[in-house]
N, CA and C of each residue as an Amber inpcrd file, in Angstrom:
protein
   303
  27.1020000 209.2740000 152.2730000  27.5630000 210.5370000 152.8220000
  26.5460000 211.6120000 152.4660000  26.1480000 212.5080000 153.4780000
  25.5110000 213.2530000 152.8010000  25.7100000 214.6610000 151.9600000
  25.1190000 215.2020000 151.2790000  25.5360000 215.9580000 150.4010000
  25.1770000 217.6270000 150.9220000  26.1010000 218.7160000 150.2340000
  25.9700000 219.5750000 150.9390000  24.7100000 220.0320000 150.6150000
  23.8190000 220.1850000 150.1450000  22.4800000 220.2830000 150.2730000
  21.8510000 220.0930000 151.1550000  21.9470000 218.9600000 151.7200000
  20.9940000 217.8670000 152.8860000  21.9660000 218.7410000 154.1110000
  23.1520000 218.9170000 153.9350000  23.7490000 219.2460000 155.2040000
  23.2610000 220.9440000 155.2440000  22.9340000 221.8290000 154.3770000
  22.3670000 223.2370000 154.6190000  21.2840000 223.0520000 154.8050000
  20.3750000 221.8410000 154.6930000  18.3730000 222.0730000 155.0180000
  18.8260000 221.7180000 156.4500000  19.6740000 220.9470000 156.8940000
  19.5100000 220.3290000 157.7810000  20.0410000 221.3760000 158.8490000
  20.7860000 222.3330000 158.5550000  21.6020000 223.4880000 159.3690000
  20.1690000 224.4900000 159.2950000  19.7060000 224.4020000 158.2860000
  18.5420000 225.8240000 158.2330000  17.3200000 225.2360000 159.5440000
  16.8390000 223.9670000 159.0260000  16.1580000 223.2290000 160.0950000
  16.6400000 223.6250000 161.7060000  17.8360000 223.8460000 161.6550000
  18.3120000 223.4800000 163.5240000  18.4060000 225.3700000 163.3310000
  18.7490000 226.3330000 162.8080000  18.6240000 227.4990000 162.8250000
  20.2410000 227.5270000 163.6100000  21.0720000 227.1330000 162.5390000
  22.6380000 227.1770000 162.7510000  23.3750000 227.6680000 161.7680000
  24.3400000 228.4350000 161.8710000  24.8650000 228.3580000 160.7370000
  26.5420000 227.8650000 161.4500000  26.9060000 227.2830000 160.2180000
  27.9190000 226.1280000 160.1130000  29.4790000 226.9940000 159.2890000
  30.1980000 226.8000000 160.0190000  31.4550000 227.4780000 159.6730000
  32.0510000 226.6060000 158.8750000  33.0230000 226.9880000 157.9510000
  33.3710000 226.0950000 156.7350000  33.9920000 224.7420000 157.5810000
  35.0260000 225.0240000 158.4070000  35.7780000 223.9520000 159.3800000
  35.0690000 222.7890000 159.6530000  33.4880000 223.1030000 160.2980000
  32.5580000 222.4410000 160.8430000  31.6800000 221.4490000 159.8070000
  32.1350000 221.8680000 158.5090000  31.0370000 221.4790000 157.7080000
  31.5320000 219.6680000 157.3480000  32.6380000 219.2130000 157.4400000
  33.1150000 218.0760000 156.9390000  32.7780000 217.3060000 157.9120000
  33.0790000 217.5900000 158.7750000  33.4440000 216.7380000 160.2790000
  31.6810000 216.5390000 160.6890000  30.9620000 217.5850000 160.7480000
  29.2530000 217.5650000 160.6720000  28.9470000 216.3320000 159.4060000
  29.1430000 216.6820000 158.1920000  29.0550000 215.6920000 157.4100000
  29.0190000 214.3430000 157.5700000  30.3570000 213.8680000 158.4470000
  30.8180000 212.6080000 158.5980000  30.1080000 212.0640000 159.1360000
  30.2440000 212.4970000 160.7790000  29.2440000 212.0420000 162.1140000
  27.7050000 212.0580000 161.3330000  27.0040000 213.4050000 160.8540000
  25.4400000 212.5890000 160.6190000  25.5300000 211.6590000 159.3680000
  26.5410000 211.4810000 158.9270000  26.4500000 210.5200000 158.0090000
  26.5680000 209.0320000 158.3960000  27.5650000 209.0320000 159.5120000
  27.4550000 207.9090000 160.6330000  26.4550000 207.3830000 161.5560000
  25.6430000 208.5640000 161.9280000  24.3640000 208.3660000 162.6090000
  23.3290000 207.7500000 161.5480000  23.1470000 208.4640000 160.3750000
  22.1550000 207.9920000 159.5050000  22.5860000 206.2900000 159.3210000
  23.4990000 206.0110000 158.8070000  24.0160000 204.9530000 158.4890000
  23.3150000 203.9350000 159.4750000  24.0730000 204.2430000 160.8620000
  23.4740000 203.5810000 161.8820000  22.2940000 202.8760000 162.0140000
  21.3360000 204.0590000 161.8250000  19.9480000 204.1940000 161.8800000
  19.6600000 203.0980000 160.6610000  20.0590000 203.0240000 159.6100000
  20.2160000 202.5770000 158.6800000  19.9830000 200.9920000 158.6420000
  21.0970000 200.6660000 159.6460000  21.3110000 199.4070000 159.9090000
  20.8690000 198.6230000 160.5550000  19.7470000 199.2680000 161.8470000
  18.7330000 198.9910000 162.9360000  17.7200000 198.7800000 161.8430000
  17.3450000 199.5170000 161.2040000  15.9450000 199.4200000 159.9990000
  16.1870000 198.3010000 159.2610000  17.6070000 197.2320000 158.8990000
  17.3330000 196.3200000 158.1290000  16.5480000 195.0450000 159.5660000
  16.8110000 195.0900000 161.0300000  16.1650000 194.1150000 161.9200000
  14.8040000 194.1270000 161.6490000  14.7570000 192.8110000 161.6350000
  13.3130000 192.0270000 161.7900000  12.6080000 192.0150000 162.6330000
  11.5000000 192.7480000 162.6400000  10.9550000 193.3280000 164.0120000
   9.4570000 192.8630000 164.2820000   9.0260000 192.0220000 162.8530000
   7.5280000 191.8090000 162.4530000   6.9800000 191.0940000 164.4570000
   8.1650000 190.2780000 164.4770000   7.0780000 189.3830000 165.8790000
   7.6730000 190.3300000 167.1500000   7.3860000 191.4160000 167.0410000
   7.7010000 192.3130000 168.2270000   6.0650000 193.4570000 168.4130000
   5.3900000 192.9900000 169.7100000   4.2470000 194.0340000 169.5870000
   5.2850000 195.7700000 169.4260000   4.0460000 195.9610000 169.3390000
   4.1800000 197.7910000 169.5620000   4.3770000 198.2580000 170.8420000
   5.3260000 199.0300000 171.0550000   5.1370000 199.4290000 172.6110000
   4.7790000 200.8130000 172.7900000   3.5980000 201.1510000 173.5580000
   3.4320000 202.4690000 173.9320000   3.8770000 203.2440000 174.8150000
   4.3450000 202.7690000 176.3260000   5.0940000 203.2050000 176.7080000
   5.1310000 202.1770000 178.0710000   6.1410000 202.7540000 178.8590000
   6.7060000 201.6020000 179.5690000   6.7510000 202.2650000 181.0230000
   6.5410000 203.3500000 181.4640000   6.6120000 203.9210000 182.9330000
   5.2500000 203.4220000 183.5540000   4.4440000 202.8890000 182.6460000
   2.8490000 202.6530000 183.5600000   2.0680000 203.7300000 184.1800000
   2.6250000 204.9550000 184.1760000   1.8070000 205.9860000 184.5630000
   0.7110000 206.5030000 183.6510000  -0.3020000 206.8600000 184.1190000
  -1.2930000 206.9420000 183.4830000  -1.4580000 208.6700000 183.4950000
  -1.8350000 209.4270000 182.7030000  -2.2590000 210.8720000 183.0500000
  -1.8310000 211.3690000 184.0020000  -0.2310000 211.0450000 184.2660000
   0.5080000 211.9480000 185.2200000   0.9880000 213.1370000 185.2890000
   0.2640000 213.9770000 186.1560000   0.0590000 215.7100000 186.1110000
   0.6270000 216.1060000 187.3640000   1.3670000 217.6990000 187.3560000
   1.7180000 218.0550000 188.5730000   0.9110000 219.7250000 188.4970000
   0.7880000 219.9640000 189.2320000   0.1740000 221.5160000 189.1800000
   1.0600000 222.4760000 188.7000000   0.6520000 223.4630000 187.7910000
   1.4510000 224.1510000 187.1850000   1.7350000 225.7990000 188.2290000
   2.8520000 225.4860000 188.8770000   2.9680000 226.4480000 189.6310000
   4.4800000 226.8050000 189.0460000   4.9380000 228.1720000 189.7950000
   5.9120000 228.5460000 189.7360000   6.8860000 228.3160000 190.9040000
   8.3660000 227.4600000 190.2460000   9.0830000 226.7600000 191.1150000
  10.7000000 227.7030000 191.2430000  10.3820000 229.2470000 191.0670000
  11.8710000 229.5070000 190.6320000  13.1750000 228.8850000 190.1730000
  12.6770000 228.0420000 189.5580000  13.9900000 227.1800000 189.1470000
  14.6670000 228.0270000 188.1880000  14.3270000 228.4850000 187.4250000
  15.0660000 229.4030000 186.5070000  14.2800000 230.4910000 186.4270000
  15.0000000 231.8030000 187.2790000  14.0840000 232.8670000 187.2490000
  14.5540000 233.8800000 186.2600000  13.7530000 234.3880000 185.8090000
  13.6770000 235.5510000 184.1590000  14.2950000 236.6480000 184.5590000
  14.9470000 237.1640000 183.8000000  14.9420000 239.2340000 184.4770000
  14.9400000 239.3090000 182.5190000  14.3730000 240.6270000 182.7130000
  14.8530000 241.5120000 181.5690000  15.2750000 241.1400000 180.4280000
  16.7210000 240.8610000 180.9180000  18.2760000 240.8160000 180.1060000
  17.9160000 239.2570000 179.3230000  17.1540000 238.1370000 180.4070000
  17.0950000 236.9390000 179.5450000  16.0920000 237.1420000 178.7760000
  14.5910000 237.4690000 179.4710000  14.0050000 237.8940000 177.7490000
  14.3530000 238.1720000 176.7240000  14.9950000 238.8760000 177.1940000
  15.4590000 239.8950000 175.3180000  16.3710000 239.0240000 174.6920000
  17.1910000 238.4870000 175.4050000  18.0360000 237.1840000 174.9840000
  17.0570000 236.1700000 174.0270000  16.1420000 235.6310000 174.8230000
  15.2130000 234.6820000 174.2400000  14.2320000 234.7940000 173.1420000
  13.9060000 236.4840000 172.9360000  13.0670000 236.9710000 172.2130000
  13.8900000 236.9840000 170.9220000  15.1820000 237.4470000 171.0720000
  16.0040000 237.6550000 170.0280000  16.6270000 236.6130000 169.2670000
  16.1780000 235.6230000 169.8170000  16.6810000 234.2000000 169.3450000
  15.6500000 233.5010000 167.7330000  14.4100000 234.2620000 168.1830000
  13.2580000 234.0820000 167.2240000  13.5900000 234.5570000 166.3120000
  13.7260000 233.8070000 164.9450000  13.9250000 234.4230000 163.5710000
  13.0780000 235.1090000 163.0890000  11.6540000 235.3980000 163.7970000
  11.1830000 237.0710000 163.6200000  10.9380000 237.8060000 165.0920000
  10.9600000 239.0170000 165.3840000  10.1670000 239.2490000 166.6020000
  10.2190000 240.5350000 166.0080000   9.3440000 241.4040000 167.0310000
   9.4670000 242.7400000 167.1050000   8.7370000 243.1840000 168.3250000
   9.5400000 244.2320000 168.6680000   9.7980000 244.5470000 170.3510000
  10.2110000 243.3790000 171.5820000   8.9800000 243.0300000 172.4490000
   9.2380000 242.0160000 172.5600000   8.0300000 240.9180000 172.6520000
   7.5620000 240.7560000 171.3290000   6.6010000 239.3330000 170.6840000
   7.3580000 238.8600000 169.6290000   7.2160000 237.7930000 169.8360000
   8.0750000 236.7870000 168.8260000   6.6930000 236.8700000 167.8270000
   6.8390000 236.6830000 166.4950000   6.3880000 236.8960000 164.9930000
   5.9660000 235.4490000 164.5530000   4.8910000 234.9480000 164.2430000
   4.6420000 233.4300000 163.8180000   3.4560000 233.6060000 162.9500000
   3.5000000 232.6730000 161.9410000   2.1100000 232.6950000 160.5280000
   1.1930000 232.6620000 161.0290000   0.4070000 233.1470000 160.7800000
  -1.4270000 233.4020000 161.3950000  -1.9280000 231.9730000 161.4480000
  -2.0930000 230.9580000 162.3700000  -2.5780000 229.7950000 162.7890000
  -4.2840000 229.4720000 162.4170000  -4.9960000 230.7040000 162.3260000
  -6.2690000 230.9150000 162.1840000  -6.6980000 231.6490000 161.0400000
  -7.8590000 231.4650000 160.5910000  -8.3770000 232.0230000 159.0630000
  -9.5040000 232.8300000 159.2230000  -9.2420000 234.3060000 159.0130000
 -10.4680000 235.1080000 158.9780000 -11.4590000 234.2770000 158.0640000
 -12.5480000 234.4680000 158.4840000 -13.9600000 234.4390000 157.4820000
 -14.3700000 235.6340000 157.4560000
């Protein structure tokens, strides 16, 4: 079972927070999933190649156009911007990826 520790990294990880109600019943189920997982990992898999993938497509690309499938206004930006556990105005906030010299 896992412990409430593992169950708050694992809530901080998904950027949730977990109502007391939710916290047992969350518990159980990923404790059931892990388990699961658990139990696939004891199969013997040594005489099984590796598989890389199985659609056979090779470097399949479509042109990156705009398909209005989901079109933006305003109201969803700010929605989406605000979702970022930093932003300000509207740029989302992330650790400097690059190193002055």
């Amino acid at each position: 079972m896992l412990t409430d520790t593992e169950l708050d990294h694992i809530a901080k990880l998904a950027r949730i927070e977990l109502k007391d109600e939710e916290r047992e019943k969350l518990k159980k189920e990923l404790s059931s999933i892990l388990d699961y997982v658990a139990k696939l990992n004891e199969a013997d898999t040594s005489f099984i190649e590796p598989l890389q993938q199985i659609t056979g497509l090779i470097n399949s690309t479509r042109e990156d156009v705009n398909r209005n499938e989901f079109p933006a206004n305003e109201e969803l930006k700010a929605k989406l911007i605000d979702q970022a556990p930093q932003h300000e105005d509207r740029l989302v906030k992330v650790k400097a990826v690059l190193a002055h010299k």
